[in-house]
mmCIF file as gemmi writes it, N, C-alpha and C atoms, coordinates in Angstrom:
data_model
loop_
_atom_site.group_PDB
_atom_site.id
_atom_site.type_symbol
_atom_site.label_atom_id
_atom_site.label_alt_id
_atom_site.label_comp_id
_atom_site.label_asym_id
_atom_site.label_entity_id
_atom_site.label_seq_id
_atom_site.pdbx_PDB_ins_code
_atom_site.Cartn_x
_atom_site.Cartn_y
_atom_site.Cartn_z
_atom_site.occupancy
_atom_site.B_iso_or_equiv
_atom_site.pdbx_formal_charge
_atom_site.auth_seq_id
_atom_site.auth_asym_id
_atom_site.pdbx_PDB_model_num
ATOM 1 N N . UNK Axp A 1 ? 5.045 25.192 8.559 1 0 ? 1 A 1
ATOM 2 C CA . UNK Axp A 1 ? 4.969 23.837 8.033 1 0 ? 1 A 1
ATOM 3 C C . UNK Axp A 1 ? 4.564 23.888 6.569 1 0 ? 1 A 1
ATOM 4 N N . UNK Axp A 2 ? 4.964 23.507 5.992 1 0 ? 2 A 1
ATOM 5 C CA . UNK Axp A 2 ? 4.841 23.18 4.553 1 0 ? 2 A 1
ATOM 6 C C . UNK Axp A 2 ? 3.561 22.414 4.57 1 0 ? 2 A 1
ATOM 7 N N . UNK Axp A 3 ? 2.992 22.393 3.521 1 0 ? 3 A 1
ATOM 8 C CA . UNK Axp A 3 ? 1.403 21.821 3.164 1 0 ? 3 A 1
ATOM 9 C C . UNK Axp A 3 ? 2.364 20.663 2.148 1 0 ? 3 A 1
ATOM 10 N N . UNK Axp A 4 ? 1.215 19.839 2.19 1 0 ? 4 A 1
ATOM 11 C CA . UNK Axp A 4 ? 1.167 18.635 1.427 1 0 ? 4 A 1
ATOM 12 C C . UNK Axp A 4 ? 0.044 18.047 0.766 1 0 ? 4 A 1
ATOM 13 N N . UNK Axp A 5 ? -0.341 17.969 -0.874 1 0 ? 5 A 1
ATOM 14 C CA . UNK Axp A 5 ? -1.553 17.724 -1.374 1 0 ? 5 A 1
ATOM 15 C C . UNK Axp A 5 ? -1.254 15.959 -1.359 1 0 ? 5 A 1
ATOM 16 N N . UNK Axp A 6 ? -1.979 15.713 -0.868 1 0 ? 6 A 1
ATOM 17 C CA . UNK Axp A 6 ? -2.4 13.941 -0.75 1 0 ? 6 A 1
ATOM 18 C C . UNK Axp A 6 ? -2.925 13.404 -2.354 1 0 ? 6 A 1
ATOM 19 N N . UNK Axp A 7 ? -2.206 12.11 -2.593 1 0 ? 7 A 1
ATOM 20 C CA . UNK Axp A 7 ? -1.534 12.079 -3.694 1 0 ? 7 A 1
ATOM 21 C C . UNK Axp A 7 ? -1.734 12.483 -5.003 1 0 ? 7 A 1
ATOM 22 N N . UNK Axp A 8 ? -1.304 13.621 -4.626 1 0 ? 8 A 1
ATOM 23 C CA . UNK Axp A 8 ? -0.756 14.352 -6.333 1 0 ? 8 A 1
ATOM 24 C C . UNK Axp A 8 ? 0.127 14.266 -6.827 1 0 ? 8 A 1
ATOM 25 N N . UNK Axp A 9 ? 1.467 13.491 -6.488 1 0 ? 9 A 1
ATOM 26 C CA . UNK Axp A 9 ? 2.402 13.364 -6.796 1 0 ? 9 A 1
ATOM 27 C C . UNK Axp A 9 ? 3.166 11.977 -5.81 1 0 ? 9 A 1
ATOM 28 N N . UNK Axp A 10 ? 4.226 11.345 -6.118 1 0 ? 10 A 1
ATOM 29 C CA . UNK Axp A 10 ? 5.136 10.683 -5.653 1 0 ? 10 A 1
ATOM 30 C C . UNK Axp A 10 ? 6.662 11.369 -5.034 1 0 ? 10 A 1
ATOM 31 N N . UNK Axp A 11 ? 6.718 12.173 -4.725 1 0 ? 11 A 1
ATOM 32 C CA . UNK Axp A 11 ? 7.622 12.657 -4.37 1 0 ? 11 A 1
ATOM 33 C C . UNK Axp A 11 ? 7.483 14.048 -3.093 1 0 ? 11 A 1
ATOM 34 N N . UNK Axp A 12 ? 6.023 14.545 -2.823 1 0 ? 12 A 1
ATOM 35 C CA . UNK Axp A 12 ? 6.279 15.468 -2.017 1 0 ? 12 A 1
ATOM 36 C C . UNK Axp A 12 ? 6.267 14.753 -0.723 1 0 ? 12 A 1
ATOM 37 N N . UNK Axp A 13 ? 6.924 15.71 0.518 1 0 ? 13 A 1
ATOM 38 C CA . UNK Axp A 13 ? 6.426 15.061 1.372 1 0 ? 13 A 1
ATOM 39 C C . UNK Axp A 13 ? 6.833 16.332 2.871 1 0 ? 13 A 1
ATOM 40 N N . UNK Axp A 14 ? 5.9 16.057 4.127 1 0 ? 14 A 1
ATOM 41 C CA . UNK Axp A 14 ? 6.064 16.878 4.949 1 0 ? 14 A 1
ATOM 42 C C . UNK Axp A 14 ? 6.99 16.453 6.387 1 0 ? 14 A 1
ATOM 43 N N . UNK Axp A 15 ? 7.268 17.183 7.085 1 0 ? 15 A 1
ATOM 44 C CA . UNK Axp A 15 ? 7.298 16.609 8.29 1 0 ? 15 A 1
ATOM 45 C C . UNK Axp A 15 ? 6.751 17.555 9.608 1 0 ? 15 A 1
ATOM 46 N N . UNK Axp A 16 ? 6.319 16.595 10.608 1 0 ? 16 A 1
ATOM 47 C CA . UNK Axp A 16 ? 5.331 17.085 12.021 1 0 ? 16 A 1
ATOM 48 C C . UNK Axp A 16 ? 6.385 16.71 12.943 1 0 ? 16 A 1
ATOM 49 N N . UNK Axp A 17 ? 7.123 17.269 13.493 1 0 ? 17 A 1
ATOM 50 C CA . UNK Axp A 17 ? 7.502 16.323 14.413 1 0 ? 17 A 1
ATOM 51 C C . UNK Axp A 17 ? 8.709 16.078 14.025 1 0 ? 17 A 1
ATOM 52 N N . UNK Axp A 18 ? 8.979 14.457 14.534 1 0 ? 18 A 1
ATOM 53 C CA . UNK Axp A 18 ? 9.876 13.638 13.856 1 0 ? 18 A 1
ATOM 54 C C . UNK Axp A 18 ? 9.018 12.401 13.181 1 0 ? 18 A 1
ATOM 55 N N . UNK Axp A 19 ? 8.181 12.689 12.727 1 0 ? 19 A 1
ATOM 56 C CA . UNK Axp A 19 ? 6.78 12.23 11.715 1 0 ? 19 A 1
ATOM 57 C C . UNK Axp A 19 ? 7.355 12.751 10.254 1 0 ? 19 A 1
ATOM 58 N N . UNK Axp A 20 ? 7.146 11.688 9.411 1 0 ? 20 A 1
ATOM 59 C CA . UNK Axp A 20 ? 7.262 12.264 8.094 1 0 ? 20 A 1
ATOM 60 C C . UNK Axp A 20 ? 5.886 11.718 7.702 1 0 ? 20 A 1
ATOM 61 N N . UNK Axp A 21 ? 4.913 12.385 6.722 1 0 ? 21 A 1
ATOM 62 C CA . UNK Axp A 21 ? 4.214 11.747 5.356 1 0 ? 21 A 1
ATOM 63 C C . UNK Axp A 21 ? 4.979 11.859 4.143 1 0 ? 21 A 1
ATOM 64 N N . UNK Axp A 22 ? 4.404 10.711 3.435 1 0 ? 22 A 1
ATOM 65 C CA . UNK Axp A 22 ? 5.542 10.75 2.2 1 0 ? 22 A 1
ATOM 66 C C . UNK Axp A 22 ? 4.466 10.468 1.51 1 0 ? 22 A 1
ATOM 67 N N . UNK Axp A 23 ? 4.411 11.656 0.418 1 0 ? 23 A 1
ATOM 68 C CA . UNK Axp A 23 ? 3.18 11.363 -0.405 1 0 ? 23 A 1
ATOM 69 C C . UNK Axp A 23 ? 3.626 10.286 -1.829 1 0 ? 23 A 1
ATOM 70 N N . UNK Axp A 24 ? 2.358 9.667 -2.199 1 0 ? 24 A 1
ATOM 71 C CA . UNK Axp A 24 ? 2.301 8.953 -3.078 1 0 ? 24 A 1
ATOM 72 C C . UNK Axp A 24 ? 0.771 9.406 -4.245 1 0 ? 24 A 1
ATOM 73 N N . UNK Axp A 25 ? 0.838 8.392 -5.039 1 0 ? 25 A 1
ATOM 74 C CA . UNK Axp A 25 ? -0.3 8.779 -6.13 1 0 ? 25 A 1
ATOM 75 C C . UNK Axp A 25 ? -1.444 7.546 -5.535 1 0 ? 25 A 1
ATOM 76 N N . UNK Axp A 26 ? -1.006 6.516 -4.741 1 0 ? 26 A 1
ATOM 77 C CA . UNK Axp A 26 ? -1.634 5.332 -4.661 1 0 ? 26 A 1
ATOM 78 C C . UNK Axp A 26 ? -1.794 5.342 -2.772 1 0 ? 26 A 1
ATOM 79 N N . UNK Axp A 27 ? -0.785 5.995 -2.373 1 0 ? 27 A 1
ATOM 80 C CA . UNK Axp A 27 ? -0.584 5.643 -0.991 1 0 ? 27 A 1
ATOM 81 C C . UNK Axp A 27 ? 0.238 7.11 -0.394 1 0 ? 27 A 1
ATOM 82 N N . UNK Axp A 28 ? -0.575 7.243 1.084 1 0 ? 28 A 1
ATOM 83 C CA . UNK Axp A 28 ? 0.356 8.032 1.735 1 0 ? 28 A 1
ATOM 84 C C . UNK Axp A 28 ? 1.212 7.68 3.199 1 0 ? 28 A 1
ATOM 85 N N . UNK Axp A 29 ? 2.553 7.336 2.627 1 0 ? 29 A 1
ATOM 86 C CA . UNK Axp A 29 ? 2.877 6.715 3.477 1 0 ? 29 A 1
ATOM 87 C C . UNK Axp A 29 ? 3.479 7.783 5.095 1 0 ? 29 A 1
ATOM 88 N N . UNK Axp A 30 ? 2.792 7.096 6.529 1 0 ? 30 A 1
ATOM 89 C CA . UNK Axp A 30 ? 3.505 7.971 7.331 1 0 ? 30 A 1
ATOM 90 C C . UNK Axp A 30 ? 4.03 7.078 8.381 1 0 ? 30 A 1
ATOM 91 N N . UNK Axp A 31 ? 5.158 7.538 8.702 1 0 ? 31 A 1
ATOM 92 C CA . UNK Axp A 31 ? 6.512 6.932 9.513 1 0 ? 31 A 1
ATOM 93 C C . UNK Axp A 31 ? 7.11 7.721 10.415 1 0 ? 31 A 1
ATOM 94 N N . UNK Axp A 32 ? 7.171 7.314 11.409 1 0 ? 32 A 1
ATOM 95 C CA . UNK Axp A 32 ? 8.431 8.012 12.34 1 0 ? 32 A 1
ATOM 96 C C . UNK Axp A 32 ? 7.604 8.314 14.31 1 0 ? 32 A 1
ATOM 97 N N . UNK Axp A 33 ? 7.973 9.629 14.669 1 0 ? 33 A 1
ATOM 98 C CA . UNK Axp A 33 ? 7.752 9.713 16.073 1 0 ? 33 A 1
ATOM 99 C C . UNK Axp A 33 ? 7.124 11.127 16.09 1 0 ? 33 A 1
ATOM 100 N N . UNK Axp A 34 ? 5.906 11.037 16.909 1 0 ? 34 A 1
ATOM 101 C CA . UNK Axp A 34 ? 5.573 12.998 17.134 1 0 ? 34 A 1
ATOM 102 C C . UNK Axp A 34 ? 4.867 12.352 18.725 1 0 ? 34 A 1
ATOM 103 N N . UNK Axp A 35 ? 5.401 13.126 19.599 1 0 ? 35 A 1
ATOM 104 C CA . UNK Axp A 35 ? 5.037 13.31 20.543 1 0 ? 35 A 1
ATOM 105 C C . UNK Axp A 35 ? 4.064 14.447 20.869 1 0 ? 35 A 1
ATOM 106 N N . UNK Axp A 36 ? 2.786 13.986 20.956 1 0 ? 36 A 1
ATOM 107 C CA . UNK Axp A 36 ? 1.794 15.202 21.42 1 0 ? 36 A 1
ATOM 108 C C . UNK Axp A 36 ? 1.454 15.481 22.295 1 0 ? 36 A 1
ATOM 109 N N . UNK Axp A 37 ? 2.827 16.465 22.742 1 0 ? 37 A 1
ATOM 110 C CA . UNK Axp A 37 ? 3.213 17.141 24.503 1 0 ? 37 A 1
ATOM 111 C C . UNK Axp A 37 ? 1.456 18.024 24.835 1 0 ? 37 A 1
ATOM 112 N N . UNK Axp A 38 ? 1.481 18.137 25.837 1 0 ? 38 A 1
ATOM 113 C CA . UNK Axp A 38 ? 0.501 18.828 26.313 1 0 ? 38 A 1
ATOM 114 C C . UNK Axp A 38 ? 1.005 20.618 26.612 1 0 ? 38 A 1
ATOM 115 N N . UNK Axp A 39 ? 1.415 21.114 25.431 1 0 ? 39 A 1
ATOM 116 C CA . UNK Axp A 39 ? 1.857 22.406 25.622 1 0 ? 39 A 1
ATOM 117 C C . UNK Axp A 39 ? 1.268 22.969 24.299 1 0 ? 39 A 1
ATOM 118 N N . UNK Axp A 40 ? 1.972 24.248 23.957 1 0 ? 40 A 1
ATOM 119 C CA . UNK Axp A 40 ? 1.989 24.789 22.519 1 0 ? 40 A 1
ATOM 120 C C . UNK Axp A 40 ? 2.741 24.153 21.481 1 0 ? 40 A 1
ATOM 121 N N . UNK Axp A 41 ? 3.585 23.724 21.676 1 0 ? 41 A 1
ATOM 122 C CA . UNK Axp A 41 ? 4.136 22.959 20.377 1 0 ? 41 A 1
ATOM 123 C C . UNK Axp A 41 ? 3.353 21.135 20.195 1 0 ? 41 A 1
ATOM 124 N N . UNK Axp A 42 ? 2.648 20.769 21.063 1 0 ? 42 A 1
ATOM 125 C CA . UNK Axp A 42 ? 2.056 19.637 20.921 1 0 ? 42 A 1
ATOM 126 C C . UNK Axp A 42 ? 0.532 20.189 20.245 1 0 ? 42 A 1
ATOM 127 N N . UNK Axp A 43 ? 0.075 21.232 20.879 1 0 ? 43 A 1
ATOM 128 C CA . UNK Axp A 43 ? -1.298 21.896 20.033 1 0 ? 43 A 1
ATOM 129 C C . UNK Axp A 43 ? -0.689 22.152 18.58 1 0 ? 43 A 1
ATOM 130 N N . UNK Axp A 44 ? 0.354 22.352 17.987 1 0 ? 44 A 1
ATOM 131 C CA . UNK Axp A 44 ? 0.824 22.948 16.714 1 0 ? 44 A 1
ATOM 132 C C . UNK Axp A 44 ? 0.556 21.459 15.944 1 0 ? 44 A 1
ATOM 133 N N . UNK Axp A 45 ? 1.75 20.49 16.79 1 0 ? 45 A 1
ATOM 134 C CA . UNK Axp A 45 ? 1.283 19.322 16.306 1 0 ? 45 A 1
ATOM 135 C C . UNK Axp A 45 ? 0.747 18.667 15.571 1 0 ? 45 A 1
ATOM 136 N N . UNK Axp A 46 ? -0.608 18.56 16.798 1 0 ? 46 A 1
ATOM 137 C CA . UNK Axp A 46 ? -1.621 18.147 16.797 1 0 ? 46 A 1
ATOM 138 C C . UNK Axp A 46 ? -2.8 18.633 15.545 1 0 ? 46 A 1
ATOM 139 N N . UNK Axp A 47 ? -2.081 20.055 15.412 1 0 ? 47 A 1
ATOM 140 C CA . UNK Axp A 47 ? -3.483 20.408 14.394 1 0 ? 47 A 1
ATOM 141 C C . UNK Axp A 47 ? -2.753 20.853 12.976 1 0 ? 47 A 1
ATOM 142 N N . UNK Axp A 48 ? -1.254 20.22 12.707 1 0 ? 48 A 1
ATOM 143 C CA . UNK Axp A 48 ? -0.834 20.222 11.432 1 0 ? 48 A 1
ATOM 144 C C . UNK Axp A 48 ? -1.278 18.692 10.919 1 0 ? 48 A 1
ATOM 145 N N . UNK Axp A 49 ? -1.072 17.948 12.032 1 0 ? 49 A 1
ATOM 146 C CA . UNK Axp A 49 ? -1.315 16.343 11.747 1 0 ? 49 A 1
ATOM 147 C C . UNK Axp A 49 ? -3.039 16.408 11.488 1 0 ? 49 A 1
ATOM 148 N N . UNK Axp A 50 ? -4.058 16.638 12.261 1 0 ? 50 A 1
ATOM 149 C CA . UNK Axp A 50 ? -5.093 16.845 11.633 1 0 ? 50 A 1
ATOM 150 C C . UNK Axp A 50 ? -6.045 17.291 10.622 1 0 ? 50 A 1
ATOM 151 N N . UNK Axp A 51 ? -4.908 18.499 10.022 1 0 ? 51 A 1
ATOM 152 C CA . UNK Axp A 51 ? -5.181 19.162 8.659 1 0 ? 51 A 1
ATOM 153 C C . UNK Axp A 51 ? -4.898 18.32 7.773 1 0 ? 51 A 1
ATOM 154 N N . UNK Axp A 52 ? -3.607 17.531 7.752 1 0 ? 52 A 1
ATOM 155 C CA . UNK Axp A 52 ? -3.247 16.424 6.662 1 0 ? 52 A 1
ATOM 156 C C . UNK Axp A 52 ? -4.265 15.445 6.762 1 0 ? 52 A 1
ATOM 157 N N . UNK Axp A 53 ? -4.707 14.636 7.913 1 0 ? 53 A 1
ATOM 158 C CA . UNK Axp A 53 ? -5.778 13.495 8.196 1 0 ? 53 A 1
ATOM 159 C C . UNK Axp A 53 ? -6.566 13.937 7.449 1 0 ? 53 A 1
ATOM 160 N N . UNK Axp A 54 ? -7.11 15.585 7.545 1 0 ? 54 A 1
ATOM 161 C CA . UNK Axp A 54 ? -8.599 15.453 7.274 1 0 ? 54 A 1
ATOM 162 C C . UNK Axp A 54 ? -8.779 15.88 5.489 1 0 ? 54 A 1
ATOM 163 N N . UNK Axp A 55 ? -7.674 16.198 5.281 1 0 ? 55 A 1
ATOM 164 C CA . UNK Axp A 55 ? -7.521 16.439 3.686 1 0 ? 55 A 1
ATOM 165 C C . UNK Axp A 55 ? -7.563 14.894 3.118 1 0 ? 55 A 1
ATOM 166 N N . UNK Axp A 56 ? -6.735 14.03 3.48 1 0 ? 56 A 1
ATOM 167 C CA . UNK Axp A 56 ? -6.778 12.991 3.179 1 0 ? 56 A 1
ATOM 168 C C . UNK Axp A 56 ? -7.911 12.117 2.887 1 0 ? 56 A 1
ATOM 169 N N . UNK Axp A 57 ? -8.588 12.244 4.457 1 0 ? 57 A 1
ATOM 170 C CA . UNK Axp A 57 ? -10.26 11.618 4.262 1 0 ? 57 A 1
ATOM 171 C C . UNK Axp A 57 ? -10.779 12.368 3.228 1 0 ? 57 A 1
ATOM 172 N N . UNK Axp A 58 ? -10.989 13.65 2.632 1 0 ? 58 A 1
ATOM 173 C CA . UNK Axp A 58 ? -11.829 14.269 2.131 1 0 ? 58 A 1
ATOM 174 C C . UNK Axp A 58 ? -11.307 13.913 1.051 1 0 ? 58 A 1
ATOM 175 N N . UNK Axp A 59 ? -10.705 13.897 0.472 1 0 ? 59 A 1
ATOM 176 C CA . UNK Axp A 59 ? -9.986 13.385 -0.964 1 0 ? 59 A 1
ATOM 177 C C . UNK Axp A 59 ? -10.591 11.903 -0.889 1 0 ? 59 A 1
ATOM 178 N N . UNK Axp A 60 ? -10.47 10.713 -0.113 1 0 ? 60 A 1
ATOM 179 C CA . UNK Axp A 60 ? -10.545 9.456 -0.275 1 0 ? 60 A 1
ATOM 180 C C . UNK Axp A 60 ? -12.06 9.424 -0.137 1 0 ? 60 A 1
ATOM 181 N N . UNK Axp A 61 ? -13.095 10.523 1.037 1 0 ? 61 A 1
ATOM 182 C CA . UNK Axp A 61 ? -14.635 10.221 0.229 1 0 ? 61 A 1
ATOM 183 C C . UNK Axp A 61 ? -15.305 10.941 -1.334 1 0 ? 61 A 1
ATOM 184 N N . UNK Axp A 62 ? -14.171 11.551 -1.449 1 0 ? 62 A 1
ATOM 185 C CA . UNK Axp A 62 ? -15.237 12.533 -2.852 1 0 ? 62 A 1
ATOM 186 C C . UNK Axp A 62 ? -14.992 11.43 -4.377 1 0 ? 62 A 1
ATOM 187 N N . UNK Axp A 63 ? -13.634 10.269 -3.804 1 0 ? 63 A 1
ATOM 188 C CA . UNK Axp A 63 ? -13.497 8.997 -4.929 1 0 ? 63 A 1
ATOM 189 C C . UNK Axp A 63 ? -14.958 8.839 -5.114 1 0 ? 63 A 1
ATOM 190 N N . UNK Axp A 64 ? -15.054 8.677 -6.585 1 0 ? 64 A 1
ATOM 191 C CA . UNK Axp A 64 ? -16.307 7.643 -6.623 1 0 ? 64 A 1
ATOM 192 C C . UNK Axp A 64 ? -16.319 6.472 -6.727 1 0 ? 64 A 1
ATOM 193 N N . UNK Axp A 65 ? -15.146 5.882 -7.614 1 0 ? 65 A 1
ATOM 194 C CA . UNK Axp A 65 ? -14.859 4.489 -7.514 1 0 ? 65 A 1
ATOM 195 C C . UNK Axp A 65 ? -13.945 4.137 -6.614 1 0 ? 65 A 1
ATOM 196 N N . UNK Axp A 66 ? -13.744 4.206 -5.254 1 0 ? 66 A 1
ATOM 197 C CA . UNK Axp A 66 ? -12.862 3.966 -4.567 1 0 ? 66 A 1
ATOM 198 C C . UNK Axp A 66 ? -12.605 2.569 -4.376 1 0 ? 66 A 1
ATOM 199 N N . UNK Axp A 67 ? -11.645 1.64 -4.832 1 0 ? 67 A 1
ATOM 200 C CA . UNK Axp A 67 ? -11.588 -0.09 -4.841 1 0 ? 67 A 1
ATOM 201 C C . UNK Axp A 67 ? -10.993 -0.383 -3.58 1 0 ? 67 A 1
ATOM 202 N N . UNK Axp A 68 ? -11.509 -1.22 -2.887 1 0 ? 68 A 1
ATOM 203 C CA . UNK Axp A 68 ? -11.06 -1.862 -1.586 1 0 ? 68 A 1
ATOM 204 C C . UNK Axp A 68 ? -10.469 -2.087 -1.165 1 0 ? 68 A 1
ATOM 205 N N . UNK Axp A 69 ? -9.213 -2.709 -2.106 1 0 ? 69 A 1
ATOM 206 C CA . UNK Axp A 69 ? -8.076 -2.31 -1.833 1 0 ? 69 A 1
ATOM 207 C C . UNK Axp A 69 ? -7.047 -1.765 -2.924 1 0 ? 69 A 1
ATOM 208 N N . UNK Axp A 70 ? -5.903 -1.587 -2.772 1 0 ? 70 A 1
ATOM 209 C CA . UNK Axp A 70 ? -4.76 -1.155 -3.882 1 0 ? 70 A 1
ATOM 210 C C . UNK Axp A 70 ? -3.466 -2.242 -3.402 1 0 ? 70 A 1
ATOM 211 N N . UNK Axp A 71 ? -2.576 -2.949 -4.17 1 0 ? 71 A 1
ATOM 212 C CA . UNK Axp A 71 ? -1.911 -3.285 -4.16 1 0 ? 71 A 1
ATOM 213 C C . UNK Axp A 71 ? -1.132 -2.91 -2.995 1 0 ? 71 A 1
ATOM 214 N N . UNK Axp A 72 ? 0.25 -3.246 -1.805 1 0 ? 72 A 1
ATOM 215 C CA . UNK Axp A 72 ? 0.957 -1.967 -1.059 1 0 ? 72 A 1
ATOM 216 C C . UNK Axp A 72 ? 1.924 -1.767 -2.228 1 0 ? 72 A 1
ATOM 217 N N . UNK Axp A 73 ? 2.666 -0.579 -1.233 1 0 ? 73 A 1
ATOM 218 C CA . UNK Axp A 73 ? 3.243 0.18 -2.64 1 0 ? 73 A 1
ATOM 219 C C . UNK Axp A 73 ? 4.147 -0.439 -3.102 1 0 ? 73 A 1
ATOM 220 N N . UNK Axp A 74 ? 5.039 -1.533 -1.778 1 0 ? 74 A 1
ATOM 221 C CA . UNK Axp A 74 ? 6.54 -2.078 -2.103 1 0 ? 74 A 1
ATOM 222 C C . UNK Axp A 74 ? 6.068 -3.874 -2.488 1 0 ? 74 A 1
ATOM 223 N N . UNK Axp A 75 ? 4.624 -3.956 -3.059 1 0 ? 75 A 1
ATOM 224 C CA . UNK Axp A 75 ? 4.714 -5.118 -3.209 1 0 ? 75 A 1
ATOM 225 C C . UNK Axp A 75 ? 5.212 -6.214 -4.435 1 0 ? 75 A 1
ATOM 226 N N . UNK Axp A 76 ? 6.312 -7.224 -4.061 1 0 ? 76 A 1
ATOM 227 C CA . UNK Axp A 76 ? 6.899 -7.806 -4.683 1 0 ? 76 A 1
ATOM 228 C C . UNK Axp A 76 ? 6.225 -8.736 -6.116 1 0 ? 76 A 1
ATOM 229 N N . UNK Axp A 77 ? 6.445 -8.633 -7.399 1 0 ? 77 A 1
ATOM 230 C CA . UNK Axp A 77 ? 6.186 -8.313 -8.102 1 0 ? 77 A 1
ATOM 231 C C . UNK Axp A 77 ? 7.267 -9.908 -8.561 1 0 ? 77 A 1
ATOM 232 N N . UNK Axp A 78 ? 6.094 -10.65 -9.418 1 0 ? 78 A 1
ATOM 233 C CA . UNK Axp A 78 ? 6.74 -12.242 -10.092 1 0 ? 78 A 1
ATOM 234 C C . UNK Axp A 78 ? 7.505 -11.975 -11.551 1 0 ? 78 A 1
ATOM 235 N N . UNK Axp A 79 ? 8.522 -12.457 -11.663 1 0 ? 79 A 1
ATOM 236 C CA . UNK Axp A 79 ? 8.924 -12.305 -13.084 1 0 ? 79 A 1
ATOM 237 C C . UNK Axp A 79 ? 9.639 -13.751 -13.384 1 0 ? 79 A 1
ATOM 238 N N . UNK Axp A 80 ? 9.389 -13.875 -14.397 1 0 ? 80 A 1
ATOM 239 C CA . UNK Axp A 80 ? 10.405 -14.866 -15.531 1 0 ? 80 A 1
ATOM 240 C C . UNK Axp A 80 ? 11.43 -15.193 -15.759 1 0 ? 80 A 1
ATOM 241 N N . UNK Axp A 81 ? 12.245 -16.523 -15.229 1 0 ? 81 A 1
ATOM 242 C CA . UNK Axp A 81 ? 13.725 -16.966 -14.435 1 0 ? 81 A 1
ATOM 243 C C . UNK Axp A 81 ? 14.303 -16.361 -16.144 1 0 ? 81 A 1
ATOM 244 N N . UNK Axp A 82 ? 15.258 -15.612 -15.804 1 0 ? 82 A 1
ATOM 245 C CA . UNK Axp A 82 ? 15.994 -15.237 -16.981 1 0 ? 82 A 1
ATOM 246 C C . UNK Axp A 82 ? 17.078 -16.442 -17.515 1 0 ? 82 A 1
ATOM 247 N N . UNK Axp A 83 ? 16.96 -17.343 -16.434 1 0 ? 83 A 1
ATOM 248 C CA . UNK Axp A 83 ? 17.861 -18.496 -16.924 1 0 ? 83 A 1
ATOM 249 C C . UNK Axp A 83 ? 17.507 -20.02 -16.963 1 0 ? 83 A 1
ATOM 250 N N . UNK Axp A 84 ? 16.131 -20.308 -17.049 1 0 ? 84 A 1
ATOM 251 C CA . UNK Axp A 84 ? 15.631 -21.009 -17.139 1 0 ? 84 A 1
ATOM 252 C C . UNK Axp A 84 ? 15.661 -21.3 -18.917 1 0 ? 84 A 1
């Protein structure tokens, strides 16, 4: 599995599964399906998805100014009737 640094960039991103994270600088977005079978490939899973979780938390407590919230990433944005 490929590693993924939580957001250092806008463009990397991993997949678990049929789970993607899609890293961002503001947001890490994750989407899709992982089934965590009760075998060896659900333990693999399970503890690639937890390495990313816990990098994540650890990055988001060592913020010092961490603000409450952030904008989402796809949020729609007012502009000026060009034909008005």
């Amino acid at each position: 599995m490929a590693s993924l640094k939580p957001y250092a960039d806008d463009a990397a991103s991993v997949q678990i599964g049929e789970m993607t994270l899609e890293n961002g600088r503001d947001c890490v977005a994750v989407y899709g399906n992982l089934d965590l079978t009760r075998d060896r490939a659900g333990l693999a899973h399970a503890r690639a998805l937890k390495a990313v979780l816990e990098e994540i938390v650890r990055i988001l407590e060592a913020e010092p100014h961490l603000p409450s919230r952030v904008p989402p990433p796809n949020a729609p944005k007012q502009v000026k009737n060009p034909f008005a």
